[in-house]
N, C-alpha and C positions, 0 to 999 in steps of 0.2 A: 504494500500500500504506500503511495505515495502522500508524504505530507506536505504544508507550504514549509515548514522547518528544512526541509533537505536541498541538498545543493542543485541535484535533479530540479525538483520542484521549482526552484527558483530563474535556474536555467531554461528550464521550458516553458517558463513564465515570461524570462524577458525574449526568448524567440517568437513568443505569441503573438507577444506588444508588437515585436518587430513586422512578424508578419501582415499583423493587424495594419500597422502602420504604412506600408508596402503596399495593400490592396488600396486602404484611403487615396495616398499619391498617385497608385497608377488608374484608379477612378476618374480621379479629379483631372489628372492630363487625359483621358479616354475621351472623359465628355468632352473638356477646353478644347480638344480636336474635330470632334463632330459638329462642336457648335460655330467652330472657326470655319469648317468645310459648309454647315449650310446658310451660314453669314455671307461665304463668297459666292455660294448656288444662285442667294437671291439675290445680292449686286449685279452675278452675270446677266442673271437672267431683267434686272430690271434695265443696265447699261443695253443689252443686247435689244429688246422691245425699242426701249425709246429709240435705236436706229434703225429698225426694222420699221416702223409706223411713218418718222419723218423720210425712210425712204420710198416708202410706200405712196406716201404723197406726192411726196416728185416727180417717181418714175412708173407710179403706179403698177407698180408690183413689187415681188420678194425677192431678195435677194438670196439666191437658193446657195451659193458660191460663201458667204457671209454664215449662213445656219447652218452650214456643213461645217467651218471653220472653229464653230460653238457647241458645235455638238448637238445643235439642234437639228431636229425630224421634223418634215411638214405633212401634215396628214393631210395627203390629199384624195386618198381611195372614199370613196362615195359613201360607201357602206362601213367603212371604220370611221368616218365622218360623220355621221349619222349616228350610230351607236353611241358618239362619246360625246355627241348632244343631247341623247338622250338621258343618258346618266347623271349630266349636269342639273342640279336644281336650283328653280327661282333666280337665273342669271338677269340681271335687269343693267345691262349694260347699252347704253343706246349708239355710244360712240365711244370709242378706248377702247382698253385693255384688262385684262385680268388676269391671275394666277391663280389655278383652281389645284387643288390634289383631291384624288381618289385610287383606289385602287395601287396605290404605290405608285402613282405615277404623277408627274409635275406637268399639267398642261398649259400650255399659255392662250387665253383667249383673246384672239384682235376684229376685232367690229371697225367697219368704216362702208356707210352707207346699206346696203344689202350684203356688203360682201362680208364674210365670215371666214376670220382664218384659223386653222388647229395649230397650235406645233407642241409638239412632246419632249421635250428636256432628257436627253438621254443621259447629261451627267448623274453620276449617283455617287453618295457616299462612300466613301472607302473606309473600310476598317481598316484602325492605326494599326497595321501591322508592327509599325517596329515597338510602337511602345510596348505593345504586346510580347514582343523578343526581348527588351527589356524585362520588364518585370519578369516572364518565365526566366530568364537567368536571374536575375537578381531571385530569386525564389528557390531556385538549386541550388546558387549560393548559398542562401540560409541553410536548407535543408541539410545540405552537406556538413555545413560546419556543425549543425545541430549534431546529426547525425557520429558526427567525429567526436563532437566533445562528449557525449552520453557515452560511447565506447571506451574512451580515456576514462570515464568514471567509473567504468564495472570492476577492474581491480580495485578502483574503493572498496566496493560495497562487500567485495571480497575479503578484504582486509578486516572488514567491520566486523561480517562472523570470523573471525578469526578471532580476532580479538575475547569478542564473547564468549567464544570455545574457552581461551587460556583464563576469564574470568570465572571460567566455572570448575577450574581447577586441571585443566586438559592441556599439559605441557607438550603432549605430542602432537605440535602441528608444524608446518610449514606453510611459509611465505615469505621466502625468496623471491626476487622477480629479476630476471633479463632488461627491462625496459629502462628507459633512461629519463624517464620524467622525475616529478617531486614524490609522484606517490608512490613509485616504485623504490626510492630511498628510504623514506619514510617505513614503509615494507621491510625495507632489508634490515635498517636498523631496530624495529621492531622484530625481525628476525632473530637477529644478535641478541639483543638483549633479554629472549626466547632462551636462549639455548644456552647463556648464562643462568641465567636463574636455574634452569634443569639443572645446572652443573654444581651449583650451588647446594640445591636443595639435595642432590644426591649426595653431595660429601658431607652437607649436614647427617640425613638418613643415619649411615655410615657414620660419622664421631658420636652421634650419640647411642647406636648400638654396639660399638665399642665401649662408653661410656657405663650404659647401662649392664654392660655383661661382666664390665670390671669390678662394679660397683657389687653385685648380684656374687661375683665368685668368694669374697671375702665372709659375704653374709650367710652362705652356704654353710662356708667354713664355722661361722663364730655360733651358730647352728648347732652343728654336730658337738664344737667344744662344750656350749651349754647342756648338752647331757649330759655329762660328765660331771656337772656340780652336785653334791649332794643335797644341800640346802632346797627343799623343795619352792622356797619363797622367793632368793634370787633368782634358782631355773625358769619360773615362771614370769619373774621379773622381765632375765634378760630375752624370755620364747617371744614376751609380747614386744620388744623393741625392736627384736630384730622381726621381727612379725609387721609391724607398725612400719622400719624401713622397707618393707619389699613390698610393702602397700604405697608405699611411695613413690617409690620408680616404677610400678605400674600406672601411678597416676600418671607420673612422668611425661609416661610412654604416650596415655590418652590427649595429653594435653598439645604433647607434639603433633601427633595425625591432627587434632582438633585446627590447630593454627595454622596448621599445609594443608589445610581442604580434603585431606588423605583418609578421611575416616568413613567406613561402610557401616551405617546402623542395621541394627540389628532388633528393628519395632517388632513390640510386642505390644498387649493389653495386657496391664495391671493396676494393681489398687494404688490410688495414693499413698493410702498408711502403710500399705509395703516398701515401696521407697523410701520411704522416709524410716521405718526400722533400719533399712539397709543404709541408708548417711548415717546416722546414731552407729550402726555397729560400725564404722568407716572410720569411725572417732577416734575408740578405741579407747571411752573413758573408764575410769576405774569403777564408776557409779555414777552411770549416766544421768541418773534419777535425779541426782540431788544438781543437773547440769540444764535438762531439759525435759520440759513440762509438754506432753504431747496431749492437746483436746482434738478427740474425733466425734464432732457435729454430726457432720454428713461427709461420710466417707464416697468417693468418686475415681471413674476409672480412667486411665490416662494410656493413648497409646504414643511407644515411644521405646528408647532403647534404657531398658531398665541399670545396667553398667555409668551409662553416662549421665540417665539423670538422679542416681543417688550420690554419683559422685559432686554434680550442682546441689544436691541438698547437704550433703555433708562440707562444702565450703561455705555454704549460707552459715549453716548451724556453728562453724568453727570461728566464722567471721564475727557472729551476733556474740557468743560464748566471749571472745577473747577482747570485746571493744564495748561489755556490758561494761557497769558500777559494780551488780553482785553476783555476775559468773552464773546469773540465770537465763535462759532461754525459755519464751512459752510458744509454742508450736500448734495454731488453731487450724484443723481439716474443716472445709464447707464449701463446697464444690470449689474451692479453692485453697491454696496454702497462706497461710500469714504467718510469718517469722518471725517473734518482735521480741525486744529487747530492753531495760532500762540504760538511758546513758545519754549523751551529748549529742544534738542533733550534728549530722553532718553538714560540713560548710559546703557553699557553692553548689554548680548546677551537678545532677546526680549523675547526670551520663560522663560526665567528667572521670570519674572513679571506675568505668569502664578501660582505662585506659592502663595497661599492665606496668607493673612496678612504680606505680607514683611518688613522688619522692617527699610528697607533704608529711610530718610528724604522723596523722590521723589517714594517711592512705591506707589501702587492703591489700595491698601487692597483685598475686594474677589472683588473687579469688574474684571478685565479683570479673574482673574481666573472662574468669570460665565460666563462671555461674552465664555471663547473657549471650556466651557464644553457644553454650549445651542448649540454654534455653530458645535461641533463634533457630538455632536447626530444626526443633524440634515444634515451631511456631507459637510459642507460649508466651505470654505476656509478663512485663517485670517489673513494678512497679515499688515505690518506696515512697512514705510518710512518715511524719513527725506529728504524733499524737499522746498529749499529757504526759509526756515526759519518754515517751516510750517509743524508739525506729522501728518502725513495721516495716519488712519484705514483702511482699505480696507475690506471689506465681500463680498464673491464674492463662485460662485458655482464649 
């Protein structure tokens, strides 16, 4: 679909005008020519009579030598003399002359006494041929370069999905071009810097699954060493730390795909209050209870990838837990989630805190900037207020 926004549109708008323009001029010279050819039909024809008449006088008669040099016909057959008197009406001419038209044809009528003379004007109009050559050129001209310039645009538009491919996370494209205009640079360097970023994003890939598998082998390790303590109290101590860390670099891992477009969900239907167990056990508090206060109203089902949005509930809850006054969390289910908190309202616009690692005293680091990327995949709404002293989170469909 073409809009008036596109360069197309625009271009095929000022060709219109031009065209438009084009047929106005060659109208206007069209007519100015016919009306100049029958300006000079009727001069000829009235100079021609008046020496036809006072030679008639003279010499009483026509000068047939004279109407042949003008292009005049003298009708002198009886019977086509007669017919084109007849078709004449109401002529009330007693002596003189007249120019009558009928039938496409220019007659000139001369009366003097009885005698009655015909003659038929065989000149005729001519179509302006060359204006007519004119404008059809001047009109392939248009046409042409129209035509030209829309061609030059199609590697635009080509470009365009392109573009939109690599914005939907699709490194694999090409567009390269041969051509030597602007947009085939443009092209190329949008190429380049294609195939950069692939290059990028792959040695990214790569350090941090080196990162993460180096990280993973020690914790193996410190693992296995924890069996070995007798103290059943630090064993369990250090099962959940190191439990806690490999829950970490799993997040890690989700938060990387998350931020390279790289991640294939995996929706399901489930309950809200399921999710939200699973952030709480995400925690990993010692006595969740005395941390967060879960009310289920109206419990409601959510579809979505259960992995990733408990992990958005378990940064919400850690976020509200650690930037309370008294390290409580209440947690209201109704066909929506509300997170809320006692503590300080936050400063400035909210979307602001969207933004990862903020460096203000009161910023959240990547938590809220995962919490609205989990929640925009997944089309849910994210809303925050300041009511009676209390931050409420809002997740809601």
């Amino acid at each position: 679909m073409i809009t008036f926004y596109s360069i197309r549109s625009k271009i095929t708008m000022i060709f219109i005008i031009s065209i438009m323009l084009l047929l106005v001029v060659a109208y206007n010279m069209f007519n100015t020519n016919i009306i100049s050819q029958k300006r000079g039909i009727l001069m000829q024809e009235k100079v021609s009579i008046s020496y036809i008449f006072q030679y008639y006088l003279q010499a009483h008669k026509i000068d047939l030598a004279f109407l042949k040099s003008q292009n005049f016909r003298l009708i002198d057959n009886p019977q086509e003399k007669r017919d084109t008197i007849n078709r004449m009406t109401k002529l009330e001419i007693d002596k003189g002359f007249k120019i009558l038209k009928f039938n496409r044809k220019r007659v000139i009528f001369l009366r003097y006494d009885d005698n009655i003379f015909l003659f038929e004007n065989m000149n005729q109009i001519k179509p302006p041929n060359d204006i007519l050559l004119i404008f059809l050129s001047l009109l392939g001209v248009l046409l042409f370069l129209y035509i030209m310039i829309i061609n030059s645009l199609k590697p635009l538009s080509i470009l365009k999905d392109k573009i939109y491919t690599f914005s939907q996370g699709n490194l694999d494209i090409e567009c390269r071009s041969d051509r030597k205009d602007e947009i085939a640079q443009v092209a190329n360097e949008f190429d380049s810097a294609v195939k950069k970023i692939k290059e990028l994003k792959s040695s990214r890939q790569l350090l941090l699954r080196a990162i993460m598998h180096e990280l993973k082998t020690p914790i193996a390790k410190g693992r296995l060493v924890s069996e070995m303590i007798k103290d059943k109290k630090q064993k369990a101590r250090l099962h959940s730390i190191f439990e806690r860390l490999n829950l970490l670099i799993d997040e890690f891992a989700k938060i990387e795909q998350l931020s390279s477009k790289n991640l294939q969900l995996n929706s399901k239907e489930y309950r809200m209050s399921d999710i939200i167990d699973a952030g709480v056990d995400m925690l990993m508090l010692e006595n969740s209870k005395n941390h967060i206060q879960i009310n289920i109203i109206n419990d409601y089902l959510v579809i979505g990838d259960f992995e990733l949005l408990s992990l958005a509930i378990k940064n919400l809850l850690d976020n509200s837990i650690k930037y309370s006054i008294d390290k409580l969390v209440i947690v209201d289910i109704n066909n929506k989630v509300i997170i809320k908190n006692r503590g300080e309202k936050l400063n400035g616009n909210f979307q602001d805190y969207f933004v990862p690692f903020r460096t203000e005293s009161q910023g959240l680091g990547l938590g809220l900037y995962i919490i609205k990327n989990i929640l925009d995949i997944h089309k849910l709404e994210f809303e925050y207020r300041y009511i009676d002293g209390f931050n409420e989170m809002i997740v809601g469909s």
